[in-house]
N, C-alpha and C positions, 0 to 999 in steps of 0.2 A: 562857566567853570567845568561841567561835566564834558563839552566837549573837547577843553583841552585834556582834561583828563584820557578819555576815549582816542583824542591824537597820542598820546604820550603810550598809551598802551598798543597799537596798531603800529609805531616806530618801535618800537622794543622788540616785538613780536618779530618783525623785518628782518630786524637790526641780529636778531638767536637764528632764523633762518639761515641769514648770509654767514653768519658764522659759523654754524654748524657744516654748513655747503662747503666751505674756506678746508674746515677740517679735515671732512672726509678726503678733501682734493689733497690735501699735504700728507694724511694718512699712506693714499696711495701712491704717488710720487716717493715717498720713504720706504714701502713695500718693494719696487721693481718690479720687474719681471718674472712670473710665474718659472720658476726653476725645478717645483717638485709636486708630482700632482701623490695625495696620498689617501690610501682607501681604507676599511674597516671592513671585515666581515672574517668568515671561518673556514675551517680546513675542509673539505671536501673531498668526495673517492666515489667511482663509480666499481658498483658489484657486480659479480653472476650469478643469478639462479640457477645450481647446477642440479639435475636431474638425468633418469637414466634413459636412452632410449626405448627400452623397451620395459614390458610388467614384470614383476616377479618378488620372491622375498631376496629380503637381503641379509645374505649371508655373513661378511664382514665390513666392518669399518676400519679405516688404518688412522685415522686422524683424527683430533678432537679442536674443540674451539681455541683460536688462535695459535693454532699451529702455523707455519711456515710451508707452503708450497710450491712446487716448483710446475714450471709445464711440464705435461708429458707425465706424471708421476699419478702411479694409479692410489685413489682413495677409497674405493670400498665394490664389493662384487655382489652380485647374484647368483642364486642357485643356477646350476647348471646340469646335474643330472642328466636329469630326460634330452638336453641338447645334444650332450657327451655322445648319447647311442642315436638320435638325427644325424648326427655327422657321420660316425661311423657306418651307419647304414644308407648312406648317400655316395660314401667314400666304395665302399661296394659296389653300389650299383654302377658308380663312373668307371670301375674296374671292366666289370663286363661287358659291357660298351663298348671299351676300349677293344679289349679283344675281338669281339662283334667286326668293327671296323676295320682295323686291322688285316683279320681274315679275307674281309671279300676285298680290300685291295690288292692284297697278295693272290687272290683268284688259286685255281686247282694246283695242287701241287703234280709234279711229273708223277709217280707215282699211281695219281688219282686217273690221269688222262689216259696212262696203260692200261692198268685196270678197266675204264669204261669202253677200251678197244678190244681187251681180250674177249668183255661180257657183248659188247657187237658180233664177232666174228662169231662166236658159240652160237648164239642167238641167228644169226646168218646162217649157219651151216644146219643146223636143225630146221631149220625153215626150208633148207634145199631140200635137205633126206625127206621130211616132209613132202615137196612135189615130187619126189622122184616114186615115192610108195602110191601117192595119189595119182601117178601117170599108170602106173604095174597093176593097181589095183580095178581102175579104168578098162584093161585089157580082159583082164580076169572076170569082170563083170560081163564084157561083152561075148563071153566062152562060158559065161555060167558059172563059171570055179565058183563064183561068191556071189551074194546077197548085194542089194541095192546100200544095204545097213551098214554093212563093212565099207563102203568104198564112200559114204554121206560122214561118215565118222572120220575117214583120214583123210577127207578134205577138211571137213571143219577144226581137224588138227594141226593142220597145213596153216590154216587162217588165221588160228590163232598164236603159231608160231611165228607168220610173218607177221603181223602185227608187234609183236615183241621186238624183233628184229630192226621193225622201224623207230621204236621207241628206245630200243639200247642206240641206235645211230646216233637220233636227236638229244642224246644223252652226253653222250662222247663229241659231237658238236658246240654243245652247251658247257664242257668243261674243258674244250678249248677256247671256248670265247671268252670264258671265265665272268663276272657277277654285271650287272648290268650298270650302268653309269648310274641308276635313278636307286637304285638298290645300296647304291655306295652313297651316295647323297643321303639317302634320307636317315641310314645310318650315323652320318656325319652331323646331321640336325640333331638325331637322338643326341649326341655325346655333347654336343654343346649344349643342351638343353640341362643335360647331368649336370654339366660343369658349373652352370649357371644357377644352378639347386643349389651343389655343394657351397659353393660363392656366398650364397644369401646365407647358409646356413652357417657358416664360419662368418659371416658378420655381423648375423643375430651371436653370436656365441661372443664375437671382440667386446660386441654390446653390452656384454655384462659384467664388463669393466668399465668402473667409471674413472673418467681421466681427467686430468685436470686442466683447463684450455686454456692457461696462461700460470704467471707466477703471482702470488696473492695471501692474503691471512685467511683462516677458516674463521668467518664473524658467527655461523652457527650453523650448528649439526640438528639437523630438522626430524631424520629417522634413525632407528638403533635397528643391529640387525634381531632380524624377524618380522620387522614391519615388510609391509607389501609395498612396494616402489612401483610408479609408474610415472610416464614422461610427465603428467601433469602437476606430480609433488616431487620439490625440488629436496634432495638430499644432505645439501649445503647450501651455504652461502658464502663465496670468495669475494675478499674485497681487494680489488686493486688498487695494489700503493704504487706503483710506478708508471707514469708520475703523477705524483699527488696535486694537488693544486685545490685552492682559494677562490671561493667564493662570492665575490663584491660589486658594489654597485656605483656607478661615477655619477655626476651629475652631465646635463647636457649639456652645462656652460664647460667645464672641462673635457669635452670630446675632443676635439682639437687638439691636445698635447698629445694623448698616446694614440696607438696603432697596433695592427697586431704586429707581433716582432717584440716589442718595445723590452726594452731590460727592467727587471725589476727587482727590489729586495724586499725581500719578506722577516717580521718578527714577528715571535710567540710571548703572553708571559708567561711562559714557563722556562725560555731561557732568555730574559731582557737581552743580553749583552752577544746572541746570536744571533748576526744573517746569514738568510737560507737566498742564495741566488736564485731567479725566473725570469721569467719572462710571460708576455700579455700570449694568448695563446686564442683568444676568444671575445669577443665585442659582439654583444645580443644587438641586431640590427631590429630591436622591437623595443618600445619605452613600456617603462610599469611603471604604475604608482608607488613609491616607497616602499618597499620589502618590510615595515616595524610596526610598530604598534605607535600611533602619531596621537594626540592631546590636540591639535590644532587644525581649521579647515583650512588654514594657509598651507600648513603640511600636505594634509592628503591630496593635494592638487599636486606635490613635486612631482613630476617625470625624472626616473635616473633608467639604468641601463644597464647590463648584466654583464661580470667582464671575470673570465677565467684566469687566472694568475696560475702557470704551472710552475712549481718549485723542486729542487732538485735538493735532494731528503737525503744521503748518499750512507746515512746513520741510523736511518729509520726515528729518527727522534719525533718527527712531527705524529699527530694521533689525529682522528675525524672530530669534527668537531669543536677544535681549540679556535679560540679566537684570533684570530690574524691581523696583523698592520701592515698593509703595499704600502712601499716607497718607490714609484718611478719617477726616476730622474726626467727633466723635458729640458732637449737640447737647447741652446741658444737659439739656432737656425730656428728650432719650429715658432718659440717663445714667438722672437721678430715678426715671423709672420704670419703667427695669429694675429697679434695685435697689428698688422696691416690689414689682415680682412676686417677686423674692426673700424 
């Protein structure tokens, strides 16, 4: 008796097996083909930590939390003072430079070249009268007229006339040659060197303006002016909304239908009855363990995959962090042949 009992429970047992089996197979057969693969997760935006290039107080702010920015559009300055009179005093000195340069390319002016001819020839001709006293004097020496003293005296007058004479020459040569090639050069270093001053010092000065490096919301105003800024504390924080996009994760049985490209529609609840058009932008080519908080170790084993959905917001409706539902459509074509790789 207990055995048939024991057969009668081991056929039953079968008998719920194969039926349960039978089910699932008609379940799926009634299912079709995967047509829409669809995801859960939230709105997402990446920010900038905006900071100033260089140290300093900050003088004004033009913006507050959640304002509206554009590129290009300045939001808050630094003192500038002490920069104001660097430039200017840099702006100076490339002036003088300039002129510096300037001159010895343009070498003596005609003018100069006469003049250093008129100051030879004087120089020359007092140099003659010179030998000609020192020749007379000579004579008179050898007749007595005069002392050894008079005639040592307008020689060494003589000498140092012609010497003169030589140096007014080399003079009047030298302002016809006009300034020397290296002389002009190294002038020309000077000036770019100024310019190169003034440069950094006019972009230390751009610097203390802070600009905005894209279009975005102010999510928060970190310093007021008076605070001391420096590149390593950021002033704000922009958050970019264009384009925004969806944070979500597929499973790896579903890899196979999307791609990146792929079309997608995105809803919030906060408007059920509106989609937001996207597309797959992004497919993390790395598995993680479930992104949630799991109750189960059958769970914490899943692998899924990280997949950017970017949506076009064109209203600004969508916010960070609202919850999201992807709907990508999976063509026939791909359907068919996944289930032929299968």
């Amino acid at each position: 008796m207990k055995r048939v009992v024991i057969r009668i429970v081991v056929l039953l047992l079968v008998l719920s097996a194969v039926a349960y089996g039978l089910y699932r197979w008609m379940q799926s057969r009634k299912q079709g083909p995967v047509t829409n693969v669809r995801l859960y997760g939230n709105m997402d935006e990446r920010d900038v930590q905006l900071a100033f290039k260089e140290s300093g107080r900050v003088m004004g702010e033009l913006v507050h939390e959640g304002a509206s920015v554009k590129k290009g559009q300045l939001l808050a300055t630094l003192d500038t003072d002490w920069l104001i009179h660097e430039v200017a005093q840099a702006k100076a000195v490339l002036a003088e430079q300039q002129q510096v340069l300037l001159r010895l390319k343009n070498g003596s002016r005609p003018q100069e070249i006469l003049q250093d001819r008129a100051l030879y020839a004087a120089a020359k001709a007092q140099a003659a009268n010179d030998l000609v006293n020192v020749h007379r004097y000579k004579k008179l020496l050898a007749t007595g007229d005069i002392t050894s003293i008079n005639y040592d005296n307008a020689k060494a007058l003589w000498t140092v006339d012609h010497q003169k004479a030589l140096a007014a020459r080399e003079t009047l040569r030298l302002a016809v040659l006009g300034p020397r090639v290296e002389d002009i050069a190294e002038a020309a270093a000077k000036l770019h060197a100024d310019q190169a001053q003034l440069a950094l010092l006019q972009q230390y000065l751009a610097d203390t303006n802070l600009i905005s490096p894209t279009d975005g919301i102010i999510r928060t105003r970190i310093l007021e002016p008076g605070d001391m800024a420096s590149p390593q504390t950021p002033v704000y924080t922009i958050a970019i909304m264009n384009p925004k996009w969806v944070r979500a994760y597929i499973p790896e049985k579903d890899l196979g239908f999307i791609h990146g490209g792929s079309k997608a529609w995105v809803t919030v609840d906060s408007f059920p009855k509106k989609k937001f058009s996207g597309w797959v932008g992004f497919i993390s080519p790395i598995a993680e363990f479930t992104p949630k908080s799991v109750e189960t170790t059958q769970l914490r084993t899943s692998l899924v995959y990280e997949v950017r959905v970017y949506v076009k917001d064109p209203h600004d409706l969508l916010r960070l962090g609202m919850p999201a539902t992807v709907n990508i459509p999976v063509k026939a074509a791909a359907t068919q042949s996944t289930e032929k790789g299968h």
